[in-house]
GUKOLRO-233544 format. One record per residue: residue number from 0; residue in three letters; x, y, z of N, C-alpha, C, O in turn. Coordinates in pm, 1 decimal, always signed. Layout:
[NUM,'Ala',[X,Y,Z],[X,Y,Z],[X,Y,Z],[X,Y,Z]];
...
***
This chain:
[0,'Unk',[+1190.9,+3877.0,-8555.0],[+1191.2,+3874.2,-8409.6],[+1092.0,+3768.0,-8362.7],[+982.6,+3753.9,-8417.2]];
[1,'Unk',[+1145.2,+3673.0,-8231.0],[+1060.1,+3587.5,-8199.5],[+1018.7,+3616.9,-8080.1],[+1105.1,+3650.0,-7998.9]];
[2,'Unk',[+887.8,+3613.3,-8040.5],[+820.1,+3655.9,-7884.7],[+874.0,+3506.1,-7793.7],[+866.1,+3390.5,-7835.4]];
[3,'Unk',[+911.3,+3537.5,-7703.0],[+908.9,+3388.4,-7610.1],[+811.9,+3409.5,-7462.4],[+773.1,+3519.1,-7421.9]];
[4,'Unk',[+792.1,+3311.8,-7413.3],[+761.7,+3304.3,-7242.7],[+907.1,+3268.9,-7208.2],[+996.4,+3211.9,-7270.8]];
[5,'Unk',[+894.6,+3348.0,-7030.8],[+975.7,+3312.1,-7016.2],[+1093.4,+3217.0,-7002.5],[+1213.8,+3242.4,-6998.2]];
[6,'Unk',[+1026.2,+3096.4,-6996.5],[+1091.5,+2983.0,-6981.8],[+1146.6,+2949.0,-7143.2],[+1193.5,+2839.5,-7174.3]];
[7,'Unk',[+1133.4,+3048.0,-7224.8],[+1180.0,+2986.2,-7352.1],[+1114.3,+2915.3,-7485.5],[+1150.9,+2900.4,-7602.1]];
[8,'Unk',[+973.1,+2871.3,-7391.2],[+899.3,+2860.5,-7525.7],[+846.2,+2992.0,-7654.1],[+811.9,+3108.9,-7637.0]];
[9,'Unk',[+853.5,+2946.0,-7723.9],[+796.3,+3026.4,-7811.9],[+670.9,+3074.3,-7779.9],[+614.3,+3030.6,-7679.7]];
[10,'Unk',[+612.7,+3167.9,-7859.0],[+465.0,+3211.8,-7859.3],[+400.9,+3101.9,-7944.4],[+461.4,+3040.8,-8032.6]];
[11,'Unk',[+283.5,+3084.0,-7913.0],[+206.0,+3001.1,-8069.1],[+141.7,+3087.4,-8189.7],[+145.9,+3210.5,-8189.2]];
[12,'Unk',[+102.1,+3037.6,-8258.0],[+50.9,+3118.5,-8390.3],[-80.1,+3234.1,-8304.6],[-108.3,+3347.8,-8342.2]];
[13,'Unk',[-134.8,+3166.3,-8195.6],[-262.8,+3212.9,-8146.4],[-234.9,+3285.8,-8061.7],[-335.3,+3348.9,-8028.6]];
[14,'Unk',[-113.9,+3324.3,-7982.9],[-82.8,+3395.1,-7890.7],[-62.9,+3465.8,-7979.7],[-149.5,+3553.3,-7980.6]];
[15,'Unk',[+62.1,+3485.5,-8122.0],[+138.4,+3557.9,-8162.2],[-41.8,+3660.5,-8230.9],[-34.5,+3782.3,-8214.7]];
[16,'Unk',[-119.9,+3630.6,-8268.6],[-244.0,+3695.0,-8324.3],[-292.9,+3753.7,-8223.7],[-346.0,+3858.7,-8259.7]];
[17,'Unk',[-302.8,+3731.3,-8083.3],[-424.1,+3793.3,-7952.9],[-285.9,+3929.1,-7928.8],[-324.4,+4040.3,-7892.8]];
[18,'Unk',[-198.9,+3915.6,-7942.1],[-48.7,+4019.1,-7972.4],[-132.2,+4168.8,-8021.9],[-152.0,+4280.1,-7973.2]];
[19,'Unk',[-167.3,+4092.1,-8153.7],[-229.9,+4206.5,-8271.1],[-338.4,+4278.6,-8207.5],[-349.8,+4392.4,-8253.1]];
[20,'Unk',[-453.3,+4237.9,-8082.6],[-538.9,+4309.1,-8050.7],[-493.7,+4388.5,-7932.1],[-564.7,+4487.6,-7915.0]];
[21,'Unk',[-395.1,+4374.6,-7843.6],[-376.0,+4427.9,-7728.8],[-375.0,+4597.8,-7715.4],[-308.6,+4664.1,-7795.1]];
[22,'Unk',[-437.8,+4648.7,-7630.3],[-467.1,+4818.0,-7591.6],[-364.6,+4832.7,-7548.4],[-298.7,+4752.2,-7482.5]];
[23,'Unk',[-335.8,+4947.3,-7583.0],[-283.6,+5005.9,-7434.4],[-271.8,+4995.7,-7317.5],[-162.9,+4979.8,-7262.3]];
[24,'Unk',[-386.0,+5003.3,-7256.5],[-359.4,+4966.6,-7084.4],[-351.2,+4802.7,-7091.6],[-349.0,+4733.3,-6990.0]];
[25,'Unk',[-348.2,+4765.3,-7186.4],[-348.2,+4567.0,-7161.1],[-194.5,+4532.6,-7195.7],[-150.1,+4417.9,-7189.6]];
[26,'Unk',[-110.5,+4657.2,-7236.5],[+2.5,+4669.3,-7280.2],[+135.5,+4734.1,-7147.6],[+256.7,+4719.3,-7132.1]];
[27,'Unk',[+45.5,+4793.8,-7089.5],[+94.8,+4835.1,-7006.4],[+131.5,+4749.6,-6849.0],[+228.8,+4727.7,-6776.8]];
[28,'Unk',[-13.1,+4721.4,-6854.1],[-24.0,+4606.1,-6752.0],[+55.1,+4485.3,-6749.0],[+101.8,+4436.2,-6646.2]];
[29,'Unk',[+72.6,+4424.5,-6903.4],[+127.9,+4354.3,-6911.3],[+274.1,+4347.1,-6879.4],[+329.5,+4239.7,-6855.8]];
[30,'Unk',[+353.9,+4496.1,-6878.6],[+518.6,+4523.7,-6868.8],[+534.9,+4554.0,-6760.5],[+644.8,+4561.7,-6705.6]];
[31,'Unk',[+400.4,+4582.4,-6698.2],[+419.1,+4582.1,-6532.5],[+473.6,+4474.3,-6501.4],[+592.7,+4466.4,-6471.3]];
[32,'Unk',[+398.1,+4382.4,-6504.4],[+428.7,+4194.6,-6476.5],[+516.0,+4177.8,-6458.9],[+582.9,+4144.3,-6361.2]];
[33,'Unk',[+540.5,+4213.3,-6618.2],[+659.0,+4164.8,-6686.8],[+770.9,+4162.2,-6600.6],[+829.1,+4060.2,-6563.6]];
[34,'Unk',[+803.4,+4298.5,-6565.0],[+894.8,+4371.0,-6453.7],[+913.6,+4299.8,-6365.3],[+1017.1,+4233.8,-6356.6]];
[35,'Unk',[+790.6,+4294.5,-6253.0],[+759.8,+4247.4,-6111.0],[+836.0,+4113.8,-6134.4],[+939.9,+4104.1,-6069.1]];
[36,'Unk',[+798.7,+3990.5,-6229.2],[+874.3,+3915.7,-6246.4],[+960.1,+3874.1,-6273.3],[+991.6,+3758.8,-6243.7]];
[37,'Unk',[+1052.9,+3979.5,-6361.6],[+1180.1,+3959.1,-6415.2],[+1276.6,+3984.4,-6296.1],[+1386.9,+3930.9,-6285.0]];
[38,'Unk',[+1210.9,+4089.8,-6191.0],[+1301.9,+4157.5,-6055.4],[+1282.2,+4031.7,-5964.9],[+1372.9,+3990.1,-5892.9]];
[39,'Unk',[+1130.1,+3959.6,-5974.0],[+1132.7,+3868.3,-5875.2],[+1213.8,+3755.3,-5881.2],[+1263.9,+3712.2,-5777.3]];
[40,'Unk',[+1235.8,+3695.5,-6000.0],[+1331.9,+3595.8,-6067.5],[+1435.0,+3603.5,-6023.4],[+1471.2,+3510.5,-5951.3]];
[41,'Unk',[+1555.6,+3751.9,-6054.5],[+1664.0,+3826.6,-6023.1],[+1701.4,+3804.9,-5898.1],[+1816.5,+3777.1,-5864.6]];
[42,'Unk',[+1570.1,+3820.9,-5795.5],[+1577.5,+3792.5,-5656.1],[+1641.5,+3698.3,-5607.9],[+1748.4,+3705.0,-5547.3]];
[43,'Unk',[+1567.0,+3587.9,-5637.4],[+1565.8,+3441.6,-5626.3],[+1691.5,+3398.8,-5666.3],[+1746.3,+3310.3,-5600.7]];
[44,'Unk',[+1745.7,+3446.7,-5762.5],[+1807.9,+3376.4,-5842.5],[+1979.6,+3454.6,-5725.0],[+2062.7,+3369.7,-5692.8]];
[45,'Unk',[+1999.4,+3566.9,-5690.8],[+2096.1,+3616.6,-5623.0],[+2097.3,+3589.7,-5484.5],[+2182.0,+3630.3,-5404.9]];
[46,'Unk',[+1967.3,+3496.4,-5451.5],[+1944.4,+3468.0,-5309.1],[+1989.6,+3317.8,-5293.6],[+1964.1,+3254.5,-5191.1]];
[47,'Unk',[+2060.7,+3261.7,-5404.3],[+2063.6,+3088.3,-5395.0],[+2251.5,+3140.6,-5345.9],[+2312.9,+3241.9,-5379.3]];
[48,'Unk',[+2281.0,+3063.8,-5288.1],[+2406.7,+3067.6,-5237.3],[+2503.8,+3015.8,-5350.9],[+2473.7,+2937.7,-5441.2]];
[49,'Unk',[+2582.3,+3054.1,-5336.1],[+2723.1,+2983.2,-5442.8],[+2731.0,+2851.7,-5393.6],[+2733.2,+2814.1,-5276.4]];
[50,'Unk',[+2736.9,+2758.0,-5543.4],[+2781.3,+2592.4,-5463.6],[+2923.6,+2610.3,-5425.0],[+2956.7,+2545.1,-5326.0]];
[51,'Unk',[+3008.3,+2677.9,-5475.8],[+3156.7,+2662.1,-5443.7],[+3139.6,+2708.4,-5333.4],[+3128.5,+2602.0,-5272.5]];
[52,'Unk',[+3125.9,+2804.2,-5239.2],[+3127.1,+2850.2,-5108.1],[+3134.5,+2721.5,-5016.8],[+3136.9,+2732.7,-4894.3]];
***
């Protein structure tokens, strides 16, 4: 399995290691985000009008 950002890059070796220390609540927090942004994206992305229209 490969971790990405969103835009598709990969993780680096040094992200993929700071991975290995994360808590709980730094885990949690983080899928909050995660969320907020994946819905905010979603937003955006259903708010652009059709070019064919």
């Amino acid at each position: 399995m490969t971790w990405s950002h969103l835009d598709g890059r990969p993780y680096t070796e040094a992200e993929m290691d700071l991975l290995q220390t994360i808590t709980l609540p730094e885990l949690r927090a983080w899928l909050h985000a995660h969320a907020l942004t994946t819905g905010y994206d979603k937003e955006r992305t259903e708010a652009v009008p059709d070019q064919d229209s």
